[in-house]
PAZA-875696 format. One record per residue (C-alpha): x, y, z; residue in three letters; residue number from 1. Coordinates in steps of 0.2 Angstrom, whole numbers, plus 5000, padded with zeros to 4 digits. Example, Ala and Ser with C-alpha at 12.3 -4.5 7.8 and 13.67 -1.06 7.14 Angstrom:
BEGIN
<node xx="5062" yy="4978" zz="5039" residu="ALA" num="1"/>
<node xx="5068" yy="4995" zz="5036" residu="SER" num="2"/>
***
This chain:
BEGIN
<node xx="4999" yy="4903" zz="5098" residu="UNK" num="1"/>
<node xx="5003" yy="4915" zz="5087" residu="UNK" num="2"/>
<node xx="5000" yy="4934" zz="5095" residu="UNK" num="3"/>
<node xx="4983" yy="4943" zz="5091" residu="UNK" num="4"/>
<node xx="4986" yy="4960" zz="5083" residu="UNK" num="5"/>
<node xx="4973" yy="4973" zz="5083" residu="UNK" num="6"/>
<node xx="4971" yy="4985" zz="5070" residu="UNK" num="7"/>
<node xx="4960" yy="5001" zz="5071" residu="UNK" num="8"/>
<node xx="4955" yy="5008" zz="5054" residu="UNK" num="9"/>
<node xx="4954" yy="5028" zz="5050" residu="UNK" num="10"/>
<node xx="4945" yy="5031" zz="5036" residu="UNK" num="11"/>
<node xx="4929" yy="5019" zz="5033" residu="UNK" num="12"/>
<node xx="4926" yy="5025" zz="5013" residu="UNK" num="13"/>
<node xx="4928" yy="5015" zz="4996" residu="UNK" num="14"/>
<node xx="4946" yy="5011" zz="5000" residu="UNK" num="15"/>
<node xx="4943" yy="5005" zz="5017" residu="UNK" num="16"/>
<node xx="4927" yy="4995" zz="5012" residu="UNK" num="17"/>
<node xx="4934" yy="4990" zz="4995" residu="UNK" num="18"/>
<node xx="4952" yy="4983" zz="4999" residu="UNK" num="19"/>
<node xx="4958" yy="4984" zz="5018" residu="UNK" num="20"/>
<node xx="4941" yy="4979" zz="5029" residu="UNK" num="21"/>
<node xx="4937" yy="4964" zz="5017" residu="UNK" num="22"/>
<node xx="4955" yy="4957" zz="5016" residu="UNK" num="23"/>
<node xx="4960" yy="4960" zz="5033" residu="UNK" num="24"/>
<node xx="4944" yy="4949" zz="5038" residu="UNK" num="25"/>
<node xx="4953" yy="4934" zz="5030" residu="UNK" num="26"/>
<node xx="4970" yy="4936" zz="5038" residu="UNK" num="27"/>
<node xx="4973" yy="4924" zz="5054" residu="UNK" num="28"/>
<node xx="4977" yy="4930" zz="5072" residu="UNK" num="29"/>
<node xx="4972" yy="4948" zz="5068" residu="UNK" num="30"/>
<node xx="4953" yy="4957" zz="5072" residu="UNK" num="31"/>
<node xx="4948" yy="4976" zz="5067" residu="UNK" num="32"/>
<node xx="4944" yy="4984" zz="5085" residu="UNK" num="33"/>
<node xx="4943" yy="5003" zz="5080" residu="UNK" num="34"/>
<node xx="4934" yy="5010" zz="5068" residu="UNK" num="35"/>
<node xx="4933" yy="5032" zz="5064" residu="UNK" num="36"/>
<node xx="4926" yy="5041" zz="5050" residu="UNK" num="37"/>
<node xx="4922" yy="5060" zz="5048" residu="UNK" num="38"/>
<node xx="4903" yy="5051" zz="5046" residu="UNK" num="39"/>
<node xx="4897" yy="5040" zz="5059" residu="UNK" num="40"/>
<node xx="4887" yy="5031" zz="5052" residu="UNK" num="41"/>
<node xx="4900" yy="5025" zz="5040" residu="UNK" num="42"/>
<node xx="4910" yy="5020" zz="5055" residu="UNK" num="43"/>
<node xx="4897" yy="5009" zz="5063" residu="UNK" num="44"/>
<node xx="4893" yy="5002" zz="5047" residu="UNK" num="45"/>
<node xx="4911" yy="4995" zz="5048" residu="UNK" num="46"/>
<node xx="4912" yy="4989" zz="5065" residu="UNK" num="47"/>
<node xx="4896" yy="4979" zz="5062" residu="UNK" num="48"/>
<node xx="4901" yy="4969" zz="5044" residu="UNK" num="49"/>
<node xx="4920" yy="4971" zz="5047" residu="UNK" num="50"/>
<node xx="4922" yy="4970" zz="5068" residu="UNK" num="51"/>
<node xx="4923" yy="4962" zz="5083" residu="UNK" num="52"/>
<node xx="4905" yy="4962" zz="5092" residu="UNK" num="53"/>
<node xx="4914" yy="4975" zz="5108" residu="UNK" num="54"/>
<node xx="4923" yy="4987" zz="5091" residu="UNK" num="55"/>
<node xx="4923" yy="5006" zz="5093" residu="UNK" num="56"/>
<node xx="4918" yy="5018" zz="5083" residu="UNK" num="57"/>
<node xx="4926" yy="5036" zz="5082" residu="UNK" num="58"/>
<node xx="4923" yy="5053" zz="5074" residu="UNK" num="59"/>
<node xx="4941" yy="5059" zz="5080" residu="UNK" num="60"/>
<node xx="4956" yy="5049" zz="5075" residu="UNK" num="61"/>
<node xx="4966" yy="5056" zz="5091" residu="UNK" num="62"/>
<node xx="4953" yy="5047" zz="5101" residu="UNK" num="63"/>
<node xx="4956" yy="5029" zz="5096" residu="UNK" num="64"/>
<node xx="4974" yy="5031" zz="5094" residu="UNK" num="65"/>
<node xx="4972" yy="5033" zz="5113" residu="UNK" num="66"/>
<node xx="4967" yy="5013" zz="5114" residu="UNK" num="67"/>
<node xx="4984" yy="5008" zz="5119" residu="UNK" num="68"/>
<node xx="4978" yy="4989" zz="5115" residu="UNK" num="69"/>
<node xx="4978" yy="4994" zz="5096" residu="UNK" num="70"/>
<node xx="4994" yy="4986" zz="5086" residu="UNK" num="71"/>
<node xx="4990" yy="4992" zz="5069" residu="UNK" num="72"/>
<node xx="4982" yy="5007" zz="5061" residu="UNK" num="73"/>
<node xx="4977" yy="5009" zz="5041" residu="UNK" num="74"/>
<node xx="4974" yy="5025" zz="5036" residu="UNK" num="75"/>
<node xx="4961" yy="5027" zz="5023" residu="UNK" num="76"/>
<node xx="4959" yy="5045" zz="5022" residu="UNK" num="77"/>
<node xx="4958" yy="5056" zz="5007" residu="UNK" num="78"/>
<node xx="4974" yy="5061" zz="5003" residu="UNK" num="79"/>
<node xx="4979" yy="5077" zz="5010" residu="UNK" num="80"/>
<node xx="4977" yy="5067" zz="5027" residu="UNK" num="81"/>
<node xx="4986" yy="5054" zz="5024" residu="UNK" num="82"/>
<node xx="5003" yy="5063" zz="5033" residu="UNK" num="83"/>
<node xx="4998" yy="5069" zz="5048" residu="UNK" num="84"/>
<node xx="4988" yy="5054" zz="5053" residu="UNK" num="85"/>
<node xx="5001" yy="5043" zz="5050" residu="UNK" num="86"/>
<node xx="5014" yy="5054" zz="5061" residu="UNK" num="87"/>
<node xx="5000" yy="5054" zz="5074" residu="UNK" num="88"/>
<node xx="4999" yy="5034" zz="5075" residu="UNK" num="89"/>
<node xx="5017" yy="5031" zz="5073" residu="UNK" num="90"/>
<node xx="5020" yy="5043" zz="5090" residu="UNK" num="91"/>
<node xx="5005" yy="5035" zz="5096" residu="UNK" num="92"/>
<node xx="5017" yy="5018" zz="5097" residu="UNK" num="93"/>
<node xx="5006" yy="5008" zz="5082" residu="UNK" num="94"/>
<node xx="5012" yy="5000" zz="5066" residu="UNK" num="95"/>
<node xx="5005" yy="5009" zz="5051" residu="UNK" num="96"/>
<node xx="4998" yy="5006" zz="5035" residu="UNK" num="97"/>
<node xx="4994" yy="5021" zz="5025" residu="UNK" num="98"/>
<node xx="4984" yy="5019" zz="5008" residu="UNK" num="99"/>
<node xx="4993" yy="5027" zz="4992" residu="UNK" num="100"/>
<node xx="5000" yy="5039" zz="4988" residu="UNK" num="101"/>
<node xx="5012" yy="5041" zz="5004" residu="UNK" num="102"/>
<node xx="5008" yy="5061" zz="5004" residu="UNK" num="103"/>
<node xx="5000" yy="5075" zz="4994" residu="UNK" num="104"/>
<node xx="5020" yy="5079" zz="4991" residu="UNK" num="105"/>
<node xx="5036" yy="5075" zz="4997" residu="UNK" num="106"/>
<node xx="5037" yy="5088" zz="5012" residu="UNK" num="107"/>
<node xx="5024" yy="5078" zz="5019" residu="UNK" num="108"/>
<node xx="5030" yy="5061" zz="5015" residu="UNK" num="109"/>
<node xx="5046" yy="5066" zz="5024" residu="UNK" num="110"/>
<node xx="5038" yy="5071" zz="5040" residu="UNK" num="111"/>
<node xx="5030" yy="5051" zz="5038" residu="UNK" num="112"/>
<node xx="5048" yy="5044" zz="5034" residu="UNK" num="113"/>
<node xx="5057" yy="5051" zz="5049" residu="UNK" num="114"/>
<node xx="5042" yy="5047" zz="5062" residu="UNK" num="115"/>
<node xx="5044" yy="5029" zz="5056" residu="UNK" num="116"/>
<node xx="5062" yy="5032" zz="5060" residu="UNK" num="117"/>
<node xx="5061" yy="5042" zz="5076" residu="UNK" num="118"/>
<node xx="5048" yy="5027" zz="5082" residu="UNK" num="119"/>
<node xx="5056" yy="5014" zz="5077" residu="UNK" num="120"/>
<node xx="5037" yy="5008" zz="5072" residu="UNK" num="121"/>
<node xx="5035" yy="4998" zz="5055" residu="UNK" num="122"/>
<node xx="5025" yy="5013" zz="5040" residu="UNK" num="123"/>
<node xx="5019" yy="5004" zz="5024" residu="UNK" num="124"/>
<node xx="5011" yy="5009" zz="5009" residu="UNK" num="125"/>
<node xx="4997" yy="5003" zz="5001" residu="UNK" num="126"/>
<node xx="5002" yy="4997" zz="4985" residu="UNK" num="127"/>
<node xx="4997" yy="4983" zz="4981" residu="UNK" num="128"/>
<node xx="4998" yy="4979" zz="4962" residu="UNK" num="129"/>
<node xx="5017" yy="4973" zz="4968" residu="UNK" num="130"/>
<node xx="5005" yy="4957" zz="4973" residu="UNK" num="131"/>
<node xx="4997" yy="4953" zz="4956" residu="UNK" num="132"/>
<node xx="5004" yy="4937" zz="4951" residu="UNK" num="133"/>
<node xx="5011" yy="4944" zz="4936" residu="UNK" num="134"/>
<node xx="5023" yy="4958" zz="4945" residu="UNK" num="135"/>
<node xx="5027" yy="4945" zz="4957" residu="UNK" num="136"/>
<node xx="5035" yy="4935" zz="4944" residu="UNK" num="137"/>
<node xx="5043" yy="4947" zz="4938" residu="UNK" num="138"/>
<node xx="5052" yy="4953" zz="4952" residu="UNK" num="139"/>
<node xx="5059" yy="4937" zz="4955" residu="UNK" num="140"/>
<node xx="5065" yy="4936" zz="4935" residu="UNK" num="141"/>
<node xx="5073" yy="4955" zz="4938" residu="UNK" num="142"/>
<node xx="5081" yy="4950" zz="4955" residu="UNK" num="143"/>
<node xx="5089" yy="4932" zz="4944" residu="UNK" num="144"/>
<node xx="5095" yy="4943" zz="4934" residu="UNK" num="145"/>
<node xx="5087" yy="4941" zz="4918" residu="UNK" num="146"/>
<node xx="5085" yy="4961" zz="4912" residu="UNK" num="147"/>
<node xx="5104" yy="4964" zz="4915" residu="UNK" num="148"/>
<node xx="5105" yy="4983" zz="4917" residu="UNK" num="149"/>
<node xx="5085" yy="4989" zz="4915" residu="UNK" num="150"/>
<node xx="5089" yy="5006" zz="4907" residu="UNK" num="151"/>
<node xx="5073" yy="5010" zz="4899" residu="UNK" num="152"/>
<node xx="5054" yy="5008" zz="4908" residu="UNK" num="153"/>
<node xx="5035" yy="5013" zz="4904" residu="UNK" num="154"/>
<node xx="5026" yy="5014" zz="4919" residu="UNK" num="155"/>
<node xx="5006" yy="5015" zz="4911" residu="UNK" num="156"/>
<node xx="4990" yy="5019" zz="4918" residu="UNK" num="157"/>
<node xx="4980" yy="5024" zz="4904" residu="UNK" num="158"/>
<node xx="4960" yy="5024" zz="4905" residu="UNK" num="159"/>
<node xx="4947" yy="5029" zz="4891" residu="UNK" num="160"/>
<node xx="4935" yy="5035" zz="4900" residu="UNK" num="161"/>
<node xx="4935" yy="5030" zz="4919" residu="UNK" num="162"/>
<node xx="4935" yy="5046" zz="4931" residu="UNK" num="163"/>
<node xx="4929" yy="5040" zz="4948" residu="UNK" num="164"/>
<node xx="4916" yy="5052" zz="4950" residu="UNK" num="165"/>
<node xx="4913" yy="5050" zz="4968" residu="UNK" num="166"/>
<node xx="4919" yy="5055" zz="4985" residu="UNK" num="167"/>
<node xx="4935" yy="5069" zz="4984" residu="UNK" num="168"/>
<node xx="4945" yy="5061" zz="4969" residu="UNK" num="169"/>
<node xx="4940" yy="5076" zz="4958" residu="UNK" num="170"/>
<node xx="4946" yy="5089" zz="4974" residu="UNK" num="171"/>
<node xx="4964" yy="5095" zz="4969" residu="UNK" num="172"/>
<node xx="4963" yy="5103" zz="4989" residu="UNK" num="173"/>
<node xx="4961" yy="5083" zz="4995" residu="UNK" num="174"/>
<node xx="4968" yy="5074" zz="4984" residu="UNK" num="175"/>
<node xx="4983" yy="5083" zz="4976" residu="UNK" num="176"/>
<node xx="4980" yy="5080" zz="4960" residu="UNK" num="177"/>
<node xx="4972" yy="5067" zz="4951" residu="UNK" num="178"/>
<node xx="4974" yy="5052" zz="4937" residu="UNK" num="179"/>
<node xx="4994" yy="5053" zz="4941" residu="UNK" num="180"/>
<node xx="4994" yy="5054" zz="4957" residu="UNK" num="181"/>
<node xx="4979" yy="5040" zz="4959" residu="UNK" num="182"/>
<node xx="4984" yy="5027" zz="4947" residu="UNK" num="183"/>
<node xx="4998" yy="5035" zz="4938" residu="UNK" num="184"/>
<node xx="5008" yy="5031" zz="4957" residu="UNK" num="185"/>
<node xx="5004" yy="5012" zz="4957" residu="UNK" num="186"/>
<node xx="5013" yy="5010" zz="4938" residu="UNK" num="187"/>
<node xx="5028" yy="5021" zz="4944" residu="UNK" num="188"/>
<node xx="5031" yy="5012" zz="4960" residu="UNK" num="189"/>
<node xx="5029" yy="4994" zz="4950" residu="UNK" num="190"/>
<node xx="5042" yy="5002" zz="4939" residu="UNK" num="191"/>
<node xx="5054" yy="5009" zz="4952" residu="UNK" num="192"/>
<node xx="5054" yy="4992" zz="4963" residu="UNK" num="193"/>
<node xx="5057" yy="4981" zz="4947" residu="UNK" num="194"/>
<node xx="5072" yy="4991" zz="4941" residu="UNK" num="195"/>
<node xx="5079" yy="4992" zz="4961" residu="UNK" num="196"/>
<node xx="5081" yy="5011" zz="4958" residu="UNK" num="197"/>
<node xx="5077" yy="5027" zz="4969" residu="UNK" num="198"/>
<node xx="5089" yy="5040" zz="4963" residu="UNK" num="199"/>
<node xx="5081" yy="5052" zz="4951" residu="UNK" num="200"/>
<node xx="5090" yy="5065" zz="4943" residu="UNK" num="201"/>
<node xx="5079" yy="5075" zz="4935" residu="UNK" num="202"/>
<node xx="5060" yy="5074" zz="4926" residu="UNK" num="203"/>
<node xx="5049" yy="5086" zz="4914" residu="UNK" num="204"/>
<node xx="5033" yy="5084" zz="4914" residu="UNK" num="205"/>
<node xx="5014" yy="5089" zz="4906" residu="UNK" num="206"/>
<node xx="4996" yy="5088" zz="4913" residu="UNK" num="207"/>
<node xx="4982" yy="5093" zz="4904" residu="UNK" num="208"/>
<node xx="4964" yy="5099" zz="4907" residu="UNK" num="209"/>
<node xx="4955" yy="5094" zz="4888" residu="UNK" num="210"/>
<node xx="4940" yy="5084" zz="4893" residu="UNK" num="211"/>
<node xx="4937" yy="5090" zz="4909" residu="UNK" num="212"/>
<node xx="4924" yy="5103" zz="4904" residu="UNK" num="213"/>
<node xx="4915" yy="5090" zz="4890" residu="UNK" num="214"/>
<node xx="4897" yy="5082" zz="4895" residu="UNK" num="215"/>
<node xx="4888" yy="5065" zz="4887" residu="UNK" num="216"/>
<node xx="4906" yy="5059" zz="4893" residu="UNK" num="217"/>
<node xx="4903" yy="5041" zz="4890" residu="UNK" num="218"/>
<node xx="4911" yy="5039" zz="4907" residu="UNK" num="219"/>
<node xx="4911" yy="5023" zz="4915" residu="UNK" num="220"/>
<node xx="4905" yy="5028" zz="4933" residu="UNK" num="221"/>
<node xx="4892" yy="5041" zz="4924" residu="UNK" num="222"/>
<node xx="4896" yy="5060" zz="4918" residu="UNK" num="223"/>
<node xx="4907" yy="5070" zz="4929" residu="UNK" num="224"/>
<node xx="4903" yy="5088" zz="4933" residu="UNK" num="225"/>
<node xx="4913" yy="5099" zz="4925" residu="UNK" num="226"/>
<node xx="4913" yy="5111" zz="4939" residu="UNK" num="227"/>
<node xx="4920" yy="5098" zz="4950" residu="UNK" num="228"/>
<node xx="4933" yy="5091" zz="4942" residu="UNK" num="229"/>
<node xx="4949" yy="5102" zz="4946" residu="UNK" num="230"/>
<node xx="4963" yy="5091" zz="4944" residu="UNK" num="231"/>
<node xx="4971" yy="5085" zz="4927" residu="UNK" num="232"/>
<node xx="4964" yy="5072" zz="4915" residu="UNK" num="233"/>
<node xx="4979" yy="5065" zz="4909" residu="UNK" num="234"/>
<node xx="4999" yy="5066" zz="4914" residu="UNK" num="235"/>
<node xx="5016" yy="5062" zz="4907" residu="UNK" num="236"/>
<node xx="5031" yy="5062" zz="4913" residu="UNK" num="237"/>
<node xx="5051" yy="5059" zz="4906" residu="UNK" num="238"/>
<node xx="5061" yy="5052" zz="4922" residu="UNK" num="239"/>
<node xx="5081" yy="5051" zz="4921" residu="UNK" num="240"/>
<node xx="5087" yy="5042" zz="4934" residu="UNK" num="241"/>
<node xx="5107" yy="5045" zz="4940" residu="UNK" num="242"/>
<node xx="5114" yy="5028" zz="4930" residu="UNK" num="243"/>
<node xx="5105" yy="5037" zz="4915" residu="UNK" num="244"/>
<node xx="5091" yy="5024" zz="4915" residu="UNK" num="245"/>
<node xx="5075" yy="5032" zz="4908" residu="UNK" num="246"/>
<node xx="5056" yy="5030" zz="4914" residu="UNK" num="247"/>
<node xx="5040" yy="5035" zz="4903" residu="UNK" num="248"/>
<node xx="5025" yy="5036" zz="4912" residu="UNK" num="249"/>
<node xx="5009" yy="5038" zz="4907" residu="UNK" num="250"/>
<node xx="4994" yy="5042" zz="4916" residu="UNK" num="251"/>
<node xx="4974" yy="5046" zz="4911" residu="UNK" num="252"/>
<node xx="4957" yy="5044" zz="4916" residu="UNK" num="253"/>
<node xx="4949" yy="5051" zz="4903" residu="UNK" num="254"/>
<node xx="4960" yy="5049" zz="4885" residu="UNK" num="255"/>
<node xx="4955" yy="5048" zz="4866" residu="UNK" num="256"/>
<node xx="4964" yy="5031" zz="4865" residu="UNK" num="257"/>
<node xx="4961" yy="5011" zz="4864" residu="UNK" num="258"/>
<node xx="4977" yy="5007" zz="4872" residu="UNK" num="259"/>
<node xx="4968" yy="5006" zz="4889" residu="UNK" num="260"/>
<node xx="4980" yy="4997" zz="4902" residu="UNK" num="261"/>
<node xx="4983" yy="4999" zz="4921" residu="UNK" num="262"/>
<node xx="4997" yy="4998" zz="4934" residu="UNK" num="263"/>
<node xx="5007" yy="4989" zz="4920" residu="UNK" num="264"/>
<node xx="5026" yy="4993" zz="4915" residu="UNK" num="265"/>
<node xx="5037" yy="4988" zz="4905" residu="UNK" num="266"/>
<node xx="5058" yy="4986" zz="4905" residu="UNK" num="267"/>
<node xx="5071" yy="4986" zz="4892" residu="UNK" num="268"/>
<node xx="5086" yy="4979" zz="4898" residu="UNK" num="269"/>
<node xx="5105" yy="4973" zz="4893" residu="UNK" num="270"/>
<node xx="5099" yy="4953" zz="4891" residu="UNK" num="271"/>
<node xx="5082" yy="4956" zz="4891" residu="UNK" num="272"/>
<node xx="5065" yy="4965" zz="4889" residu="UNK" num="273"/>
<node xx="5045" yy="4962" zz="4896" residu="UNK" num="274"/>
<node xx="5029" yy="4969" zz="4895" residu="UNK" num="275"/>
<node xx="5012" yy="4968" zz="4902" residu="UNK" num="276"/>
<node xx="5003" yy="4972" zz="4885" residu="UNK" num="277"/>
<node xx="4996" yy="4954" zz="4886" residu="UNK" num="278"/>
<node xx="4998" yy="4944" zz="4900" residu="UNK" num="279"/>
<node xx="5018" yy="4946" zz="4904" residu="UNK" num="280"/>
<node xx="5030" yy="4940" zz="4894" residu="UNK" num="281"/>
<node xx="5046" yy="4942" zz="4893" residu="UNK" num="282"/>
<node xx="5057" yy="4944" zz="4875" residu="UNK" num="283"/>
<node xx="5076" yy="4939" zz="4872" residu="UNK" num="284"/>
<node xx="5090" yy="4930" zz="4864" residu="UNK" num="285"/>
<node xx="5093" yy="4911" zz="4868" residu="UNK" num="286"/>
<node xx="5104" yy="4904" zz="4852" residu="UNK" num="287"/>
<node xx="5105" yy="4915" zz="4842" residu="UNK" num="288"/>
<node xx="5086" yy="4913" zz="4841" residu="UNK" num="289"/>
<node xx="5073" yy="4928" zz="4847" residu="UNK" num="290"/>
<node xx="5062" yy="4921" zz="4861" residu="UNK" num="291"/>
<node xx="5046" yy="4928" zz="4869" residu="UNK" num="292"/>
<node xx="5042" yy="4919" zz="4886" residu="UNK" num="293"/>
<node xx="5023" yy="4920" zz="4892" residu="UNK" num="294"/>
<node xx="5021" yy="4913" zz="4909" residu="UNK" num="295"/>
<node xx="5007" yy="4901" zz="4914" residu="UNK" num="296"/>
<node xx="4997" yy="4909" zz="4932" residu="UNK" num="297"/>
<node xx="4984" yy="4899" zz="4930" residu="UNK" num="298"/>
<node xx="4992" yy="4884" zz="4937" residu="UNK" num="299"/>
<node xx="5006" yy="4882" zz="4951" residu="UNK" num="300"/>
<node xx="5013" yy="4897" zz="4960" residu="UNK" num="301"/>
<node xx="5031" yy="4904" zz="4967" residu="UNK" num="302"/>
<node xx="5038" yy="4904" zz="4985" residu="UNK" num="303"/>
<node xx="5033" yy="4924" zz="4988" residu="UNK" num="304"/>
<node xx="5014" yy="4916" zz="4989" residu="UNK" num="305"/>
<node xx="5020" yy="4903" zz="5001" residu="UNK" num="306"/>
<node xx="5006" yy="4892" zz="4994" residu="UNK" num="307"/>
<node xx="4991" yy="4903" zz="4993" residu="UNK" num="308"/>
<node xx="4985" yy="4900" zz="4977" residu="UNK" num="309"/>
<node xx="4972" yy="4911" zz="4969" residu="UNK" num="310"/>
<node xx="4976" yy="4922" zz="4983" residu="UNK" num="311"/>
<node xx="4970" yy="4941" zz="4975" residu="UNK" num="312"/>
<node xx="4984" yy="4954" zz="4977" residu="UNK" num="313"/>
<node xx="4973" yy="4965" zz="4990" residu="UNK" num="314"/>
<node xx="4971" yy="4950" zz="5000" residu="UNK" num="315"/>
<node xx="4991" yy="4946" zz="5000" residu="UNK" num="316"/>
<node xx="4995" yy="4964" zz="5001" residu="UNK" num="317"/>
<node xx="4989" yy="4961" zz="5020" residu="UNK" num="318"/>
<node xx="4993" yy="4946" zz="5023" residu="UNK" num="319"/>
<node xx="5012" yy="4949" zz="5021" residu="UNK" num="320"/>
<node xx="5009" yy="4967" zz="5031" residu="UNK" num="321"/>
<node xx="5002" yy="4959" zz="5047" residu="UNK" num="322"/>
<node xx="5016" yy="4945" zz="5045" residu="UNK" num="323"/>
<node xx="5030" yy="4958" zz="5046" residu="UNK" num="324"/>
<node xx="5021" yy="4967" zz="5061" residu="UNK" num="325"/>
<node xx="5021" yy="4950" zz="5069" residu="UNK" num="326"/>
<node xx="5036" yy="4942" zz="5062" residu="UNK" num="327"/>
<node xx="5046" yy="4960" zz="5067" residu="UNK" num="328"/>
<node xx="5052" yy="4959" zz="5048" residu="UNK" num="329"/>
<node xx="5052" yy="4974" zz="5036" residu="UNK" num="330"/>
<node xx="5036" yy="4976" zz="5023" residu="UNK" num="331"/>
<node xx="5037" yy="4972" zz="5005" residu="UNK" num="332"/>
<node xx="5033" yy="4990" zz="5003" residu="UNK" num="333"/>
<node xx="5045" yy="5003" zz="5011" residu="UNK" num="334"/>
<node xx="5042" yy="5018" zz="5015" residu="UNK" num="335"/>
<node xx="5060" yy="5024" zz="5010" residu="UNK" num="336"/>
<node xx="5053" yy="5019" zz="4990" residu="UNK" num="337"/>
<node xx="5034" yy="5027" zz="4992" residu="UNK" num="338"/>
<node xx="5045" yy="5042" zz="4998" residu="UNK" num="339"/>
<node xx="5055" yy="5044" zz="4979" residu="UNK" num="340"/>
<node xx="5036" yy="5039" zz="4969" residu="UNK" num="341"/>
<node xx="5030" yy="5054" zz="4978" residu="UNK" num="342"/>
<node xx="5046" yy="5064" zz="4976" residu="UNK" num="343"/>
<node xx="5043" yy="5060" zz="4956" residu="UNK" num="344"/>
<node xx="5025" yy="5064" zz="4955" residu="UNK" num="345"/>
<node xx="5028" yy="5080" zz="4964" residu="UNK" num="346"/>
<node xx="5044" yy="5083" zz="4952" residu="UNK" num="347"/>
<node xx="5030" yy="5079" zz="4935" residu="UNK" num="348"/>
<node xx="5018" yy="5091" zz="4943" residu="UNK" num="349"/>
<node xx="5029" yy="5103" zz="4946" residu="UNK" num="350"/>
<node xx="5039" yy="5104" zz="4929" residu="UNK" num="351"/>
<node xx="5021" yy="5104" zz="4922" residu="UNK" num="352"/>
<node xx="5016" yy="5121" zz="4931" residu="UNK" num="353"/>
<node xx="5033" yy="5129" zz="4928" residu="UNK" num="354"/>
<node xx="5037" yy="5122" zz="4910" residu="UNK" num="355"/>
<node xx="5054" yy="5118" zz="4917" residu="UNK" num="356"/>
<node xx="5065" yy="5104" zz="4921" residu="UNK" num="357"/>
<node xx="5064" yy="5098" zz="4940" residu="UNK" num="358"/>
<node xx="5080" yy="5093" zz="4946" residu="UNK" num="359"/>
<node xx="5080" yy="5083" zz="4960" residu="UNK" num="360"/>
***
């Protein structure tokens, strides 16, 4: 029999009831036993739909990570939480997966990278568009081979008008910033992970506060207030890496444009390119002859799915985690490559604020 893991969950908002709670609840041989939210209703709310019929609930996180029966804690916290949490579980002797981004900045992801070291516990991140069919795909195509030397990327997370008006997304104080470090992080680490490189060089930067003030926004979630919304609209960022390779990224939730695509990238490399615009494909030379290559995920599947077919990424993003815990095997996601997304953002925000390069 394969051994139970428990997990205790800190943080029982959207992320938690959106994403962790709802997949966890399909994978085998593990059960939600803790439960701790700043609110406690929230909390009991998720024991009931989400854990076993004896689950606690807690308003301090330092309490539950006292259950020495608890395995697995997933951290679900507004930003600014994230690091000390996770430091607390990992010396508390549990597993730990934190949602993204990893930290607020890369002081605080550090203190998280050296506790996973100093424990010797397993500490992943949540990102989970490295699950989507299409990046999976991809992956394997870049690890074959395909690209050659990937020295240009766009990492893109473009929005027209989508600012998630609710909970602490529009609190700089909480979250660190906004669209770049909330979505702008999943299309930089699918960048970084397919081109297999962590060594930036250096990175300039721009965010920018247009819309922020406008009403009658048109918003997708309803009209934001203005007086609310502290952090950046929109971001950019130029990233050159030490080979020389160079990254775009892109990053809005609200932006005057139709070219409205998330947690995509795209690479240009030596023997070949691809791109998310459509559906992946990938574009070369076979022959003398230009191809473009658009894969079918509709039918079939690849070995990384180890036939779970129609499988959502969320749900296969913790599958594969409570598989590592158990199987005492590293995550898909390491912390060592959240660390160098967060050391980038910081390096974009910074560069932004000083109108300087960032050298790394």
């Amino acid at each position: 029999m394969a051994k139970l893991i428990k997990i205790g969950i800190i943080g029982c908002g959207g992320i938690a009831k959106g994403k962790h709670m709802p997949s966890l609840k399909k994978v085998a041989d593990c059960e939600m036993v803790a439960f701790c939210d700043i609110i406690p209703e929230r909390a009991e709310k998720a024991a009931k739909d989400f854990g076993t019929p004896d689950a606690k609930t807690y308003t301090d996180y330092k309490e539950l990570l006292k259950d020495e029966t608890i395995d697995v804690v997933h951290v679900c916290t507004p930003n600014r939480a994230h690091s000390f949490i996770t430091v607390d579980a990992l010396e508390a002797g549990k597993h730990v997966m934190c949602e993204k981004p990893m930290a607020i900045n890369s002081e605080e992801a550090k203190k998280m990278l050296d506790a996973a070291k100093r424990t010797g516990k397993k500490l992943s991140i949540g990102y989970q568009s490295r699950f989507r069919d299409d990046s999976v795909y991809l992956k394997k195509e870049a690890e074959d081979g395909t690209f050659g030397d990937i020295y240009y990327a766009k990492a893109t997370a473009l929005r027209r008008r989508a600012v998630p008006t609710w909970g602490v997304f529009l609190n700089e104080y909480e979250q660190g910033g906004g669209p770049l470090i909330d979505i702008g992080t999943h299309a930089l680490d699918l960048t970084l992970w397919m081109m297999n490189n962590y060594k930036p060089k250096y990175c300039v930067g721009t965010t920018y506060h247009k819309l922020n003030n406008q009403t009658a926004t048109g918003n997708a979630w309803g009209d934001w207030d203005p007086e609310k919304f502290t952090v950046e609209d929109s971001a950019f960022g130029f990233v050159v890496m030490e080979n020389g390779a160079t990254i775009v990224l892109e990053s809005a939730w609200a932006l005057n444009t139709l070219d409205v695509r998330e947690a995509v990238t795209s690479l240009c490399g030596t023997l070949a390119g691809a791109d998310m615009m459509n559906g992946l494909r990938i574009n070369g030379i076979r022959n003398g002859r230009q191809y473009v290559l658009t894969p079918d995920f509709k039918a079939g599947g690849v070995a990384f799915n180890e036939g779970t077919k129609g499988e959502s990424a969320a749900d296969r993003e913790e599958r594969m985690w409570i598989e590592a815990v158990r199987n005492d095997t590293d995550p898909i996601t390491l912390p060592e490559q959240a660390f160098c997304v967060t050391r980038i953002l910081e390096g974009i925000y910074t560069s932004a604020k000083t109108g300087e390069i960032y050298y790394f």
